[in-house]
LOTORBA-631192 format. One record per atom (N, C-alpha, C): atom name; x, y, z; chain. Coordinates in pm, whole numbers. Layout:
<recs>
    a        x        y        z   c
   CA        X        Y        Z   A
...
</recs>
This chain:
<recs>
    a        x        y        z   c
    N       85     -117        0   A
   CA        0        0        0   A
    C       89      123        0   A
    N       47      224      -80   A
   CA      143      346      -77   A
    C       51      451      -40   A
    N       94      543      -13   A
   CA        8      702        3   A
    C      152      825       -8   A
    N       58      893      -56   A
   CA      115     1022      -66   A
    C       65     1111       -9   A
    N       73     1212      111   A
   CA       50     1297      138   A
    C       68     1457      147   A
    N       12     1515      144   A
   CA       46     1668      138   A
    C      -52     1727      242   A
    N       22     1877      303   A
   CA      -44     1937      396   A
    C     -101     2021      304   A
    N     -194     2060      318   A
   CA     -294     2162      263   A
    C     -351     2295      327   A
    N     -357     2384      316   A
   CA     -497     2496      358   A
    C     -637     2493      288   A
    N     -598     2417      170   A
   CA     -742     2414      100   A
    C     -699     2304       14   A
    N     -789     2223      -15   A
   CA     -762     2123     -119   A
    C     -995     2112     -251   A
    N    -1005     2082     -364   A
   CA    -1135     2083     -347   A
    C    -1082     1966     -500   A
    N    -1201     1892     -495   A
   CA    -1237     1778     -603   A
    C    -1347     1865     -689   A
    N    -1378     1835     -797   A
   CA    -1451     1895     -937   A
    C    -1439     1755    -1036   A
    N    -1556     1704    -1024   A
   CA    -1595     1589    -1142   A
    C    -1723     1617    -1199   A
    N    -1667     1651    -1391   A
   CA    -1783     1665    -1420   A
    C    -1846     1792    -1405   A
    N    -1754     1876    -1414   A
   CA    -1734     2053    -1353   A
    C    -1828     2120    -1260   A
    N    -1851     1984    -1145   A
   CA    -1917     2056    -1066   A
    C    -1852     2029     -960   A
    N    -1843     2072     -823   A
   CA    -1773     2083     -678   A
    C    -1852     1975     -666   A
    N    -1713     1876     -644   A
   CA    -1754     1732     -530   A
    C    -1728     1733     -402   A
    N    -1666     1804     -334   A
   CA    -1616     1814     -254   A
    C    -1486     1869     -199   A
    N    -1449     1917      -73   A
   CA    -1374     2016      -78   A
    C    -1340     1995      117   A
    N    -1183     2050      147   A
   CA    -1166     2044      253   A
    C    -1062     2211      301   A
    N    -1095     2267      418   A
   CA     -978     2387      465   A
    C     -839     2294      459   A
    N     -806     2360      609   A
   CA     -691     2333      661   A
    C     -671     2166      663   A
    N     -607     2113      633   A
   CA     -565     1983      672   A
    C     -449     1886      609   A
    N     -518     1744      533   A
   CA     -390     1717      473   A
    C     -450     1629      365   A
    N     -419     1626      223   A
   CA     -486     1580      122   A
    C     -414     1410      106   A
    N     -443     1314       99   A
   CA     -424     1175       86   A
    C     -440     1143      -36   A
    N     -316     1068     -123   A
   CA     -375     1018     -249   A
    C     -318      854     -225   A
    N     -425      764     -195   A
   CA     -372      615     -155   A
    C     -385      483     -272   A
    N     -309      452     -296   A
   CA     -292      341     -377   A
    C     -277      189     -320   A
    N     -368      133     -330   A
   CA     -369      -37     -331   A
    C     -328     -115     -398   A
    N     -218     -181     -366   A
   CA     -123     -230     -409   A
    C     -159     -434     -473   A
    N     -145     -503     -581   A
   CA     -198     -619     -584   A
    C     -212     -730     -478   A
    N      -99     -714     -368   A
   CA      -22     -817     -248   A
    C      -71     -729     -135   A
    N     -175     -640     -129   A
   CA     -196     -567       -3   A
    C     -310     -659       79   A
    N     -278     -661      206   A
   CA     -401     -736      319   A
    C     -461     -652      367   A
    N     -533     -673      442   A
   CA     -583     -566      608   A
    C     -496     -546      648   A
    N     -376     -571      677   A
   CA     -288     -561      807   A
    C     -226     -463      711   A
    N     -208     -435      565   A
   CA     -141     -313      526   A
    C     -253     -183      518   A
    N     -380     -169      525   A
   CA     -437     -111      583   A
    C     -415      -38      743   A
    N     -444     -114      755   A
   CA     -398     -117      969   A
    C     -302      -14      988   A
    N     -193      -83      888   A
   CA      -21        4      962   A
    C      -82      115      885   A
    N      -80      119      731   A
   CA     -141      251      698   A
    C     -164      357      771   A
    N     -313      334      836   A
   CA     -367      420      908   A
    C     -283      478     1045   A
    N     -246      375     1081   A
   CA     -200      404     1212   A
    C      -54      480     1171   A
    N      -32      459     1055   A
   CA      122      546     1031   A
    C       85      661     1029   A
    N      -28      713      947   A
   CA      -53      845      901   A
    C     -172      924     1004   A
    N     -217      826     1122   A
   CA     -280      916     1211   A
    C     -154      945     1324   A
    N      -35      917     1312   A
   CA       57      939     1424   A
    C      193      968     1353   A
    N      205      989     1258   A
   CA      318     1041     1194   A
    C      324     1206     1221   A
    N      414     1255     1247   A
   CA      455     1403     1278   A
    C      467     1486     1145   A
    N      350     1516     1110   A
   CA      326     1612      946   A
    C      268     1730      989   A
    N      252     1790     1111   A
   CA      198     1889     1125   A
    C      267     1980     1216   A
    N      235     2131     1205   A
   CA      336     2185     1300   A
    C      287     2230     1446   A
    N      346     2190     1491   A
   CA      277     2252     1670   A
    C      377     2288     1732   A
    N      322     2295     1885   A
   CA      373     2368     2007   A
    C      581     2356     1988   A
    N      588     2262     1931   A
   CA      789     2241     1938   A
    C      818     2265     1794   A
    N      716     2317     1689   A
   CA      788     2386     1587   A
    C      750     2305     1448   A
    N      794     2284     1328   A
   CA      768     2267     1217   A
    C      740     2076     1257   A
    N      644     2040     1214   A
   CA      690     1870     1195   A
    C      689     1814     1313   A
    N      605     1882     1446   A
   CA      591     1828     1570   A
    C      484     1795     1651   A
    N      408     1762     1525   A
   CA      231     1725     1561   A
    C      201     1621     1460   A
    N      128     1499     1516   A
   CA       47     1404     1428   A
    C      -78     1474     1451   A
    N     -154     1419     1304   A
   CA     -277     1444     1242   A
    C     -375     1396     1343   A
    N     -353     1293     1429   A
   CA     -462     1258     1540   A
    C     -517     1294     1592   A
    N     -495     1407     1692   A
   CA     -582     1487     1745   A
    C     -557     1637     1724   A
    N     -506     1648     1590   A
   CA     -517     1800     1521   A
    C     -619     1846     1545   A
    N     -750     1818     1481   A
   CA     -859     1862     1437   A
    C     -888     1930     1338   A
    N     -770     1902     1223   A
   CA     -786     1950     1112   A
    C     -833     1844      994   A
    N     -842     1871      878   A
   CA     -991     1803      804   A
    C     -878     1684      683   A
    N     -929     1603      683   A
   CA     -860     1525      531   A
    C     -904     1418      437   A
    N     -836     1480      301   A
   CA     -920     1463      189   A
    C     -861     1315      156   A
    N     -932     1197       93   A
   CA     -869     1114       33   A
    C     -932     1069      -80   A
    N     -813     1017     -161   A
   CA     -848     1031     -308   A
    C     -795      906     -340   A
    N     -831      799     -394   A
   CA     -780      662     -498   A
    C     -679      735     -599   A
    N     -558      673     -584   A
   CA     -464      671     -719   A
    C     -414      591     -716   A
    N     -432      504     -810   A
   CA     -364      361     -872   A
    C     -197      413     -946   A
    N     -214      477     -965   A
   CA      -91      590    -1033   A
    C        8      611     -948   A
    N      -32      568     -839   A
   CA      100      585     -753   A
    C      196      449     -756   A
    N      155      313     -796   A
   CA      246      203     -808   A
    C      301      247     -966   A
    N      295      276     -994   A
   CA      379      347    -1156   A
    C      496      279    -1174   A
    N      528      144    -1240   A
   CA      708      153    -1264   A
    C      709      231    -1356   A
    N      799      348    -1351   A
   CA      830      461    -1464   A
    C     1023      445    -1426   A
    N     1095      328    -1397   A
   CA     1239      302    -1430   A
    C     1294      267    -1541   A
    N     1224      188    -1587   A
   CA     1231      137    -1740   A
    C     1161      188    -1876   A
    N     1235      266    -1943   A
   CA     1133      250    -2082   A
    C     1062      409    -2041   A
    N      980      436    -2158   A
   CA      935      539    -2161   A
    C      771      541    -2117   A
    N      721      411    -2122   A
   CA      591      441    -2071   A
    C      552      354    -1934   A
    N      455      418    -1822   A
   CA      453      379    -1741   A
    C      378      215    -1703   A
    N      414      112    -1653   A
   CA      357       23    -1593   A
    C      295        7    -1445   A
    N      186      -33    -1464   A
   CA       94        6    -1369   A
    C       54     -173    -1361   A
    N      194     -289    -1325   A
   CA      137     -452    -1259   A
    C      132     -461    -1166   A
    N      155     -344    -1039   A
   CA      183     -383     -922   A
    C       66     -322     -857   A
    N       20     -227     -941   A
   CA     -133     -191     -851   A
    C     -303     -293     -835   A
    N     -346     -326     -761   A
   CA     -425     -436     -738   A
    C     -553     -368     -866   A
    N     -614     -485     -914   A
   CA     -729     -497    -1005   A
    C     -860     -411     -926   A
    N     -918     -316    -1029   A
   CA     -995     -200     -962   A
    C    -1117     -289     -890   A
    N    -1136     -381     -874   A
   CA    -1264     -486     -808   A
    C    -1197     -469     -646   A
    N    -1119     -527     -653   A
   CA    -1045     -524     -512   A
    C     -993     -403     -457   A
    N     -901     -341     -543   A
   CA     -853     -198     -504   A
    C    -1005     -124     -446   A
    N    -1119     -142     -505   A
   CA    -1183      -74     -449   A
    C    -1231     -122     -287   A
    N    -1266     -278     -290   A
   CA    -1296     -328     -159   A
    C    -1225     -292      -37   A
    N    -1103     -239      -49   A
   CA     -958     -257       -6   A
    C     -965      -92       23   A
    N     -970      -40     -106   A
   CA     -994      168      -63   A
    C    -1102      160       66   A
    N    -1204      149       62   A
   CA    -1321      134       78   A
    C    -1318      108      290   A
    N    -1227       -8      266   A
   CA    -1180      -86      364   A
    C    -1078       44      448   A
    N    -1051      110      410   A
   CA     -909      170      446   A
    C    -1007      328      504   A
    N    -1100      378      420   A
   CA    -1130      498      419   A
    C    -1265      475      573   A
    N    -1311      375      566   A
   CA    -1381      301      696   A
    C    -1342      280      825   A
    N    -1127      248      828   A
   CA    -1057      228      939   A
    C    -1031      365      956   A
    N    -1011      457      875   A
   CA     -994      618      919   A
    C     -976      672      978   A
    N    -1179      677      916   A
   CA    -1304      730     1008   A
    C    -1326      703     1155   A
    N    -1263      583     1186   A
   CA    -1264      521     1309   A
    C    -1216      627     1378   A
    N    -1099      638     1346   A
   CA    -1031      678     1465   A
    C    -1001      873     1437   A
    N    -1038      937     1324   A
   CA    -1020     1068     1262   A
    C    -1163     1058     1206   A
    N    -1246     1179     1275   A
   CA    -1377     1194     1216   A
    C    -1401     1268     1103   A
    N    -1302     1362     1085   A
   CA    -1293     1491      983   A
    C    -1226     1454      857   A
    N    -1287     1345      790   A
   CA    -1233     1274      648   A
    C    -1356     1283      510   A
    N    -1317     1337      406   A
   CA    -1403     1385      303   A
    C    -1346     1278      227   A
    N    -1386     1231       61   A
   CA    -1332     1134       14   A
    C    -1350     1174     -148   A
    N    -1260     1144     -186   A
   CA    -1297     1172     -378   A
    C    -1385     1026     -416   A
    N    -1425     1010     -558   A
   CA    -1459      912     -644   A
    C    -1436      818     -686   A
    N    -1404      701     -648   A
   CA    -1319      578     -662   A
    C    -1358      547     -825   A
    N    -1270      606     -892   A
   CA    -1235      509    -1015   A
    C    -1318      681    -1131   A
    N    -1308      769    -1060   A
   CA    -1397      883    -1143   A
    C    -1220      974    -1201   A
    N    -1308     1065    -1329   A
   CA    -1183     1145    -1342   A
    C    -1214     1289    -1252   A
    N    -1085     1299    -1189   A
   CA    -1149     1398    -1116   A
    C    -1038     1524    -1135   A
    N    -1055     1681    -1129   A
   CA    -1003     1739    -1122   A
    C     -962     1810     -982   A
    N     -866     1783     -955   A
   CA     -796     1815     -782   A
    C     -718     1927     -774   A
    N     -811     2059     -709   A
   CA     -671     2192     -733   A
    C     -645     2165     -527   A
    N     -517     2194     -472   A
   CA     -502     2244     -387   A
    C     -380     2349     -340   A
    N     -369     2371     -258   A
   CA     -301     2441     -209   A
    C     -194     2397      -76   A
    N      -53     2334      -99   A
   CA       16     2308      -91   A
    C      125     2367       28   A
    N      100     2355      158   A
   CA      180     2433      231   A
    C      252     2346      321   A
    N      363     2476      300   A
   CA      535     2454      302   A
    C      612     2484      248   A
    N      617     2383      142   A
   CA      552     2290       76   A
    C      567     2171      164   A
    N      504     2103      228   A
   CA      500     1946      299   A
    C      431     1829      195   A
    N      515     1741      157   A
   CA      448     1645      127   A
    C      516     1523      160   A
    N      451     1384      205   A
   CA      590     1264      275   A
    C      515     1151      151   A
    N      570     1022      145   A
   CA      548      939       67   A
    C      552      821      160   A
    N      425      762      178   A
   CA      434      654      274   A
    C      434      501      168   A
    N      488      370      236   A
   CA      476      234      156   A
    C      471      147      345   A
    N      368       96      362   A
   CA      340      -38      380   A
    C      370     -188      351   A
</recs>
C-alpha cells in the first residue's frame, strides 16, 4: 500500500465541472492499493498516518500528528502511484491491485480512518477527477506499507 501525502490549507475535487467536494486546513491523501496488499497493510497505513509528525505545533515545524489535530482530510484513490516509470518510456501500472479489489480494499481503508479521525471527506473511486489544492510549506511525505 502506498500514500502520498500533502499538507494543505485548502484542497477541493470537481468531477464533471461541478464541486464534489472540498476540505480547509488539513492534509490531502492520495492512496494506492497495491496487488499483495491485506488488512494488516491497511492497519499500519492508518496508524502510520494518524501518528506520523506532518503537522506543525507547540515544538515547531513537523511536531504534531494528524490525530488529534482537528484538522480536516481529503482522500483520493490513485492507482498511479504504483507506476514503474524506471524502465522505458511508458509507465507500468502490474503492481497496482485490479480495480474490483482496489476498491474493496480503498473502501476498507477509508472506513478504518473514520474510526479513529472523524474529519475525512473522500474523492470518487475510479472517477476522473479534477484536484486543485493548495500546498503548504511545501509538505508532502510518501508513505509504503
Amino acid at each position: 500500500m502506498l500514500a502520498t501525502v500533502q499538507r494543505v490549507s485548502s484542497a477541493e475535487i470537481v468531477i464533471d465541472g461541478e464541486i464534489f467536494t472540498s476540505i480547509g486546513d488539513g492534509c490531502l491523501m492520495f492512496v494506492c492499493i497495491e496487488k499483495d496488499d491485506v488488512s494488516q497493510n491497511i492497519n499500519n497505513m492508518v496508524n502510520k498516518l494518524l501518528n506520523f509528525r506532518m503537522l506543525d505545533g507547540p515544538k515547531g515545524i513537523t511536531s504534531s500528528p494528524l490525530n488529534d489535530s482537528g484538522k480536516e482530510v481529503l482522500i483520493v484513490s490513485q492507482f498511479t502511484l504504483a507506476a514503474i516509470t524506471n524502465k522505458g518510456n511508458k509507465p507500468s501500472f502490474h503492481k497496482a491491485a485490479e480495480p474490483d479489489n482496489a476498491k474493496l480494499m480503498y473502501d476498507e481503508f477509508v472506513r478504518e480512518f473514520k474510526k479513529s479521525f472523524p474529519n475525512v471527506k473522500e474523492g470518487k473511486f475510479g472517477a476522473f477527477m479534477e484536484i486543485s489544492l493548495t500546498n503548504t510549506g511545501p509538505l508532502t511525505f510518501n508513505f509504503k506499507t
